[in-house]
N, C-alpha and C positions, 0 to 999 in steps of 0.2 A: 650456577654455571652460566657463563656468559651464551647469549642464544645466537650468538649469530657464530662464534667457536665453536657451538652445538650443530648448528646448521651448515656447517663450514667441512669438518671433521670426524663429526660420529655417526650422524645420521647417515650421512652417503653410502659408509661402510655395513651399513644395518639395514639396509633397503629389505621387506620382506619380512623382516625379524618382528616378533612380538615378543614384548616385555613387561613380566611378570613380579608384584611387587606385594608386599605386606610388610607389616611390622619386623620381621624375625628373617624373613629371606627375600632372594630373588631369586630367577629361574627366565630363560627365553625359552623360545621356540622359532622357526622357521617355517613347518605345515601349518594347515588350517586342522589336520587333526589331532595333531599335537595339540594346538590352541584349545579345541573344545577339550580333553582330557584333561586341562590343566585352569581352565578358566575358574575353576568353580574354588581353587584354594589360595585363590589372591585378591588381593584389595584393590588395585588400580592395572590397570592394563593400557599401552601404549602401542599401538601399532603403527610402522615407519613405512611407508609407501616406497615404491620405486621414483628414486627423483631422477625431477627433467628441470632444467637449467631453468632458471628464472620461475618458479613455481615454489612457492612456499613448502618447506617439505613437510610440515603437520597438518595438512590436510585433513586427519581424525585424528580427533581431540580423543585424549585420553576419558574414561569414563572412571565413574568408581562404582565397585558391588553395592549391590543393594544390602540395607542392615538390617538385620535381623531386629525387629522391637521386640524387648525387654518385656517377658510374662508377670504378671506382678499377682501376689494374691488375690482371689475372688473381695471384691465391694471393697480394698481398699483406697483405690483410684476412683472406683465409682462412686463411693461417697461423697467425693464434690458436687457432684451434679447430678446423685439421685433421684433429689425433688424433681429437677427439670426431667429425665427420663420418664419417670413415674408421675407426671402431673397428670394425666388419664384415669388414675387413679380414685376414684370414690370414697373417700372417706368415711364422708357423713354416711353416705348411704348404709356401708361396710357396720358402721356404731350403730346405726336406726335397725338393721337387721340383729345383731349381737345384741342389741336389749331387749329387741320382741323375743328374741329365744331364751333369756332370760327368766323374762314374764310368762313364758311357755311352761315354763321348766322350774316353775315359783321357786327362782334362786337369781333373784336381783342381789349382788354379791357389794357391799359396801366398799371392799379394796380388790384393787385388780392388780394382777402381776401378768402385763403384758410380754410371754416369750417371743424373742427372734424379733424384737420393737423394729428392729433399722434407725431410720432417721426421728423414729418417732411420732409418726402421723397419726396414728393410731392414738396410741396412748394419750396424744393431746387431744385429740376431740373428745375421748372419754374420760380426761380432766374436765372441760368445758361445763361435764355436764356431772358433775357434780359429783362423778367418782373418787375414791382415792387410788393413787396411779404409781407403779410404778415398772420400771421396764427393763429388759435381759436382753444383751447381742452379745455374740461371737467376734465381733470387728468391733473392734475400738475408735476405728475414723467413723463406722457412722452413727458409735455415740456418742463421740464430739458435736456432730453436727445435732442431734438430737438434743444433747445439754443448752449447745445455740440455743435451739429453737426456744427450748423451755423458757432459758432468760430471755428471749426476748419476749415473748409474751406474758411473761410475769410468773410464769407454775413454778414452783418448788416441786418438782420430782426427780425423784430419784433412779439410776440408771445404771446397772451392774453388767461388769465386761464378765459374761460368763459363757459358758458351751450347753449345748441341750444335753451333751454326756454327761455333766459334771458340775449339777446346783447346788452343790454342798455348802452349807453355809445362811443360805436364801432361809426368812421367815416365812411363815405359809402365809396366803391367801385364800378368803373363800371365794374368789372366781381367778380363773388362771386360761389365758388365750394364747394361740398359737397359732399363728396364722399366715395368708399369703403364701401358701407353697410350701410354709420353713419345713414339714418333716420330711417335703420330696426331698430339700439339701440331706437327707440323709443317705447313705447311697447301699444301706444293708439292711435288711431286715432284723437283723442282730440288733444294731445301733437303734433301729425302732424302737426294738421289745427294753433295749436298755434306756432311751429316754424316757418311754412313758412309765417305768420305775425311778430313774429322778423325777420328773413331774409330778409323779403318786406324792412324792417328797412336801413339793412345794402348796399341795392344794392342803387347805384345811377339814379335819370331818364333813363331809356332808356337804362341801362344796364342789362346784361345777369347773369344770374344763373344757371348753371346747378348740376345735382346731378343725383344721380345714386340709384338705389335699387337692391337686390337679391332677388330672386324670389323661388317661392315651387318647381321650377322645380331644380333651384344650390341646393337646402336642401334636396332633397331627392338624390341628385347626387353624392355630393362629402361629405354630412354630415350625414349621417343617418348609423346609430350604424358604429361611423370608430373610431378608435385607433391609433392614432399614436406617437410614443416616437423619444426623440432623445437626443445627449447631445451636450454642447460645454467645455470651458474652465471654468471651475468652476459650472457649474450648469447642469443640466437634468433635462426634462420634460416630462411628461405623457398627451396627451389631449386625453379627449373623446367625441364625437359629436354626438346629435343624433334628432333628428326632433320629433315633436310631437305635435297634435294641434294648428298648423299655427304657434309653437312656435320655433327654431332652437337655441340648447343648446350645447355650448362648454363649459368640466369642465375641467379646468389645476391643477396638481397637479405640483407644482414647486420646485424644490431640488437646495438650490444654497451650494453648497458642501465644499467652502472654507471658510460660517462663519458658515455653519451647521444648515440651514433654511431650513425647508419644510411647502410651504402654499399650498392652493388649493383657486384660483378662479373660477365662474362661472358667465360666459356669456351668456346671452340673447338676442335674434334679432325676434323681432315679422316678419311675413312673412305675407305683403300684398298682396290680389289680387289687378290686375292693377286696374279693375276698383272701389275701393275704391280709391286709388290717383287719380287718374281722378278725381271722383266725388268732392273730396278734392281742387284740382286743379281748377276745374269751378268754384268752387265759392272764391277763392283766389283773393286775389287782382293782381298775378301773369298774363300776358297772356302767356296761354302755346301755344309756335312757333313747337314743335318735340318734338317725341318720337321714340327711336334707339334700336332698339333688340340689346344686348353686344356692340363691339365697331365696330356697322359698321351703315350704313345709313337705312337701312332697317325697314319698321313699326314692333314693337315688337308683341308678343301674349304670351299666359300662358305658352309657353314651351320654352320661352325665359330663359338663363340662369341671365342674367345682363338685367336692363334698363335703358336706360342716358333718361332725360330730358332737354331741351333746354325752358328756359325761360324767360321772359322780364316782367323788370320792367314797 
């Protein structure tokens, strides 16, 4: 429409009026309470001042609603940029403790079936060192990036898109790990008792399993109402974390800048008291050998940050 025919003939007549716009309708109004009742189910909003001769009559500029970003499944988005999240991360450290308990526990396991791998980090450091390796996720993007990694550093390992509900299929292993939080992503105790019978599945006689949880003591510590941003090469990210009803919630709002994506994930880690795994434990087909306040030899308790398990098929 021609704007000075706009500003010549409609607008004069609409002084006052706000106009309400989306894809499928329109709709005005005249009040400012009409406006606020109505603002919230349109896309663009124009409001036409009272004109005075010689004064431009759009004086406010139309706006547009804020968009809602798109939830995407948990680690599928995040799988880009994992590594760089997780670069805090300890590795080595993480494999030098998991062999000492090993050597604790005289079950240095010749093949390892690393559960809930991610991108991988794990399972290559304990390729490195001389294991045979190989590894299980739930998300398919971040065993893409995990296959990356392998080719590029030369390992032939192997990397199964699978669930902790459902290893049917999987070869045993005489050591089998689980780590980094994966059984907090479980969010029932049900789901518990039902993994650690596939697990039973995957470990060989007389081989070792261990795994780890976080505790209410790590969620109100380093997660409860925290904030943190950061960027790298093509993308930035927002997380905010916050505890709540034994429930520990991380939401990513993710910006990948060079095709012009912004998603938001949200993450869940149910937070068990110890004595629910225990009690889960006893009656497993599992025998549990230990249990390690973080990464040291020590009996755990509720103010434990981390807790490893040690146990035998």
């Amino acid at each position: 429409m021609n704007r000075n025919w706009c500003n010549q003939w409609i607008l004069p007549a609409c002084q006052g009026w706000f106009f309400f716009f989306n894809r499928t309708s329109f709709a005005l109004a005249q009040t400012s309470s009409i406006f606020l009742n109505m603002i919230k189910g349109y896309d663009i909003i124009v409001c036409c001042l009272p004109f005075r001769r010689g004064v431009p009559i759009l004086r406010f500029p139309m706006f547009k609603r804020k968009q809602k970003i798109p939830e995407v499944p948990s680690y599928s988005r995040l799988a880009a940029i994992y590594d760089y999240v997780m670069r805090h991360v300890d590795y080595v450290h993480w494999s030098d403790y998991i062999e000492s308990l090993f050597v604790r526990h005289d079950a240095v396991p010749p093949r390892i079936l690393d559960l809930a791998c991610g991108t991988g980090s794990l399972a290559l450091e304990l390729r490195r060192r001389a294991y045979g390796v190989a590894g299980v996720d739930g998300c398919e993007q971040m065993l893409v990036k995990a296959r990356e990694k392998a080719k590029r550093q030369g390992y032939d390992i192997l990397f199964f898109h699978k669930d902790l509900l459902d290893l049917c299929g999987l070869e045993q292993y005489e050591g089998v790990l689980c780590l980094y939080d994966s059984i907090n992503y479980l969010m029932s105790l049900q789901d518990v008792e039902r993994a650690f019978d596939e697990i039973h599945q995957v470990v060989a006689p007389g081989g070792i399993f261990i795994f780890d949880i976080c505790t209410e003591t790590n969620s109100l510590r380093y997660f409860r109402d925290m904030t943190d941003r950061d960027k790298g090469d093509g993308f930035s990210y927002e997380r905010r974390s916050y505890y709540n009803s034994g429930i520990q919630y991380n939401e990513f709002k993710i910006e990948f800048s060079d095709i012009g994506e912004v998603v938001q994930e949200v993450h869940q880690q149910r937070i068990y008291p110890l004595a629910e795994i225990t009690q889960i434990l006893e009656s497993s087909a599992f025998e549990v050998e230990a249990a390690y306040d973080g990464f040291g030899t020590t009996a755990p308790t509720e103010q434990s940050d981390r807790v490893h398990f040690v146990l035998r098929a």
